[in-house]
C-alpha positions as a Markdown table, in Angstrom:
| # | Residue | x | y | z |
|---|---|---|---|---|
| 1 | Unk | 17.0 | 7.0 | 6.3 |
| 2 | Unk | 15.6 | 4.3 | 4.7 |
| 3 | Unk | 11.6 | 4.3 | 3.9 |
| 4 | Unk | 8.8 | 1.6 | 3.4 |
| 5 | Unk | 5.8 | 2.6 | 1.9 |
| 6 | Unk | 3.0 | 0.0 | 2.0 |
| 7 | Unk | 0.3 | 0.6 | -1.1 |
| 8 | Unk | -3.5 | -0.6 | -1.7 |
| 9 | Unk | -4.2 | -0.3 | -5.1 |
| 10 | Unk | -7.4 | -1.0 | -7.5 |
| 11 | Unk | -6.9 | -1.3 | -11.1 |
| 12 | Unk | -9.1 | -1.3 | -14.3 |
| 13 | Unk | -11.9 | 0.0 | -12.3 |
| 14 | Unk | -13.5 | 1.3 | -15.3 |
| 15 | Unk | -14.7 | -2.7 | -16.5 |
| 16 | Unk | -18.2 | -3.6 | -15.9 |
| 17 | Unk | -17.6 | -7.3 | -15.8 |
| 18 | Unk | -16.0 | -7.8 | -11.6 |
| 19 | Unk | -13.5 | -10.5 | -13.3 |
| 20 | Unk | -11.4 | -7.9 | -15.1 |
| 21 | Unk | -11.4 | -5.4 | -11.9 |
| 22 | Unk | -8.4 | -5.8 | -9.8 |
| 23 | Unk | -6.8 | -4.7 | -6.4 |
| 24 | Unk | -3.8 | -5.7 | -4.6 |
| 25 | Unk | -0.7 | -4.4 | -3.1 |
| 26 | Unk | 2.9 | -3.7 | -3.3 |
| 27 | Unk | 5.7 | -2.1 | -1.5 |
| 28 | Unk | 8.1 | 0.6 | -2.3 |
| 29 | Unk | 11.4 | 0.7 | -0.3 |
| 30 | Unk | 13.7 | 3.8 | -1.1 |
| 31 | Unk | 16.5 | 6.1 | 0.5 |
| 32 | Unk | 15.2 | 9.6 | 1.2 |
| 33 | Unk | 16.6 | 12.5 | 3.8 |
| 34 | Unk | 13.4 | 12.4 | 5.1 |
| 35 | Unk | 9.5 | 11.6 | 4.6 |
| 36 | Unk | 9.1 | 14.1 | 2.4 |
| 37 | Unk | 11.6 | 12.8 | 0.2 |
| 38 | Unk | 10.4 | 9.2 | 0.2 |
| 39 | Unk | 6.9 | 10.1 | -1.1 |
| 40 | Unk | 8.5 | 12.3 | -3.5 |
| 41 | Unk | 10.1 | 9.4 | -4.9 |
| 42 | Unk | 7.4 | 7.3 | -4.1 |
| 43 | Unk | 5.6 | 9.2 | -6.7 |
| 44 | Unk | 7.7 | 9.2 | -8.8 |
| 45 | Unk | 8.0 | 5.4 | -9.1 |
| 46 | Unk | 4.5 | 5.1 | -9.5 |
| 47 | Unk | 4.3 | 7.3 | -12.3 |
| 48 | Unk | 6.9 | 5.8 | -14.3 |
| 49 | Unk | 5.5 | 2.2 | -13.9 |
| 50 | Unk | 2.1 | 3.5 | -15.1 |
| 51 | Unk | 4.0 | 4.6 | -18.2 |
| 52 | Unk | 5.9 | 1.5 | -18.8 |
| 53 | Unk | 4.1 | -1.7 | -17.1 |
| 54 | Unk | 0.6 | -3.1 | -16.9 |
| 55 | Unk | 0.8 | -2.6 | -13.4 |
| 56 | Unk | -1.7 | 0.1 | -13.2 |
| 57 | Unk | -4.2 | -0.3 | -16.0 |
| 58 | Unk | -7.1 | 2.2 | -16.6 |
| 59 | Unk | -8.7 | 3.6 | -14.3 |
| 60 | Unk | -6.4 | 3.3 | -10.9 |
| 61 | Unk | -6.3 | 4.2 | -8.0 |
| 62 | Unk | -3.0 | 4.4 | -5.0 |
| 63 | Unk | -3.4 | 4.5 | -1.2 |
| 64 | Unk | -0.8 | 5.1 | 0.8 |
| 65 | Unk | -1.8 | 2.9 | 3.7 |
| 66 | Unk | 1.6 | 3.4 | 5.9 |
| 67 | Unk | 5.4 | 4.2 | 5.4 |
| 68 | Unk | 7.8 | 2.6 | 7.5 |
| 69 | Unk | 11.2 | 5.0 | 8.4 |
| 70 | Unk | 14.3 | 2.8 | 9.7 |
| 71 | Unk | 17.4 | 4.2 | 10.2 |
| 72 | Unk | 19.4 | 1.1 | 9.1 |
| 73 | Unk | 18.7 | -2.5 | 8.9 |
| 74 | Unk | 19.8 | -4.8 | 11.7 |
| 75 | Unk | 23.1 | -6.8 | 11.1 |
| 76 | Unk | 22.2 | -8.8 | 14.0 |
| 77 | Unk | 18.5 | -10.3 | 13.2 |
| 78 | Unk | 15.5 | -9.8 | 11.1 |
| 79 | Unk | 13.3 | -6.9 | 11.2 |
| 80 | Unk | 9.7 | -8.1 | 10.8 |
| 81 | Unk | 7.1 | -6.1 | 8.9 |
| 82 | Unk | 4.3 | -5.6 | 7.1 |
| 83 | Unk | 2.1 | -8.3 | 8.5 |
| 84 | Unk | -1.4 | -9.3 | 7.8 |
| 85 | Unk | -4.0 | -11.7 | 9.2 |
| 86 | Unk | -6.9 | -12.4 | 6.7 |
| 87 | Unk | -9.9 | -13.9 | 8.7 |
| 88 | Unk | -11.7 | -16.6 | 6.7 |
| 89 | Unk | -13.0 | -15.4 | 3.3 |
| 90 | Unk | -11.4 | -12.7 | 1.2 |
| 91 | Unk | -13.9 | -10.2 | 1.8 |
| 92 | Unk | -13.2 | -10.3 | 5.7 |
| 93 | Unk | -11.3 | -7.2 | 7.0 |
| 94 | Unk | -7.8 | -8.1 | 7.1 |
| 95 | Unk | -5.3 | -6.9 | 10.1 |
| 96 | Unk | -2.4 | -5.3 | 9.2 |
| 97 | Unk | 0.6 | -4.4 | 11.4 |
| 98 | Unk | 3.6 | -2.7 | 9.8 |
| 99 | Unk | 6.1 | -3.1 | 12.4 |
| 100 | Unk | 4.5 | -6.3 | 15.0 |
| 101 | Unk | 6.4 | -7.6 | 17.6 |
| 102 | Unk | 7.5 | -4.8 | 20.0 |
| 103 | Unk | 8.9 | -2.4 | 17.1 |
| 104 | Unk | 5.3 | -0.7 | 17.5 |
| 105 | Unk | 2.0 | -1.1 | 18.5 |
| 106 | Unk | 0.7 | 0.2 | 15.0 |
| 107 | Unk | -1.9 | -2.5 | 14.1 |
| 108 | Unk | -5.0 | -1.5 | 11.6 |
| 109 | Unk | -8.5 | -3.0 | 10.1 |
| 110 | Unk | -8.5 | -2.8 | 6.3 |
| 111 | Unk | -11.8 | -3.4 | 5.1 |
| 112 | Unk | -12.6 | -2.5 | 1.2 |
| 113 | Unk | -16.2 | -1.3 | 0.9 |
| 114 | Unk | -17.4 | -1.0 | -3.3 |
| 115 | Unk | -13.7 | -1.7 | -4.1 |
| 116 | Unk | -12.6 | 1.4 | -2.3 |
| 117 | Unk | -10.4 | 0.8 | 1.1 |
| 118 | Unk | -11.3 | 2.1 | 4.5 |
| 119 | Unk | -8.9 | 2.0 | 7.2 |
| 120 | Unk | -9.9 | 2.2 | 10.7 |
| 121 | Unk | -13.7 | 2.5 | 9.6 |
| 122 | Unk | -12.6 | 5.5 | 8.1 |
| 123 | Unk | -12.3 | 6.1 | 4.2 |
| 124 | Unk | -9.2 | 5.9 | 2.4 |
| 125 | Unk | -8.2 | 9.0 | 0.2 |
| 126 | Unk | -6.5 | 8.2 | -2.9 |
| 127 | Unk | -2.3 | 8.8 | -2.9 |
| 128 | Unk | -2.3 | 9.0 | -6.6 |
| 129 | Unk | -5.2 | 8.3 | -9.4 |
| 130 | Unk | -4.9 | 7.8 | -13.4 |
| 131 | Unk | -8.0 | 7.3 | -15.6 |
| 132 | Unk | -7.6 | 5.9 | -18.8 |
């Protein structure tokens, strides 16, 4: 199987100054028996990049908004997925669907609240954290 896993992230958490704060996302795409397996490796990946980039500097933290499981990819047409829809200004909840367009129904409401996520209107819990 083939697994997506979609990732909020804030980074540095530990400055005082807002400017030198950061948060963002990325996605991981691996091949795994089964979901299990992906967040192993998932993991994993995440680790090692905190040991060898400046991806995740100080204090970080990883939320594993939503993994995507395909079987294969379509020879015949494009899969769409992970789409957002920002309203207005950044600090607008954004919509988030990972699979629009008939493949699910699986919109969300991201909305970060003290440069924490909640999802739903409910709070995120960390996938992974490092301090400094």
């Amino acid at each position: 199987m083939i697994y997506i896993g979609k990732f909020l992230l804030t980074t540095n958490q530990q400055e005082k100054n807002e400017d030198k704060r950061r948060h963002g996302e990325f996605n991981l795409v691996v091949a795994a028996a089964n979901k299990d397996g992906a967040i192993v490796k998932f993991k994993k990946r995440i680790s090692d990049a905190r040991g060898t980039t400046d991806l995740f500097q100080g204090d970080t933290y990883v939320y594993l908004l939503h993994i995507l499981e395909m079987e294969s990819i379509p020879a015949d047409r494009a899969r769409m997925f992970d789409y957002q829809s920002v309203a207005g200004d950044p600090v607008m909840p954004v919509i988030s669907c990972q699979a629009p367009a008939g493949e699910t129904d699986g919109c969300r409401i991201l909305d970060w609240q003290q440069n924490r996520p909640g999802v739903d209107g409910q709070a995120a819990v960390p996938f992974m954290n490092f301090s400094r």
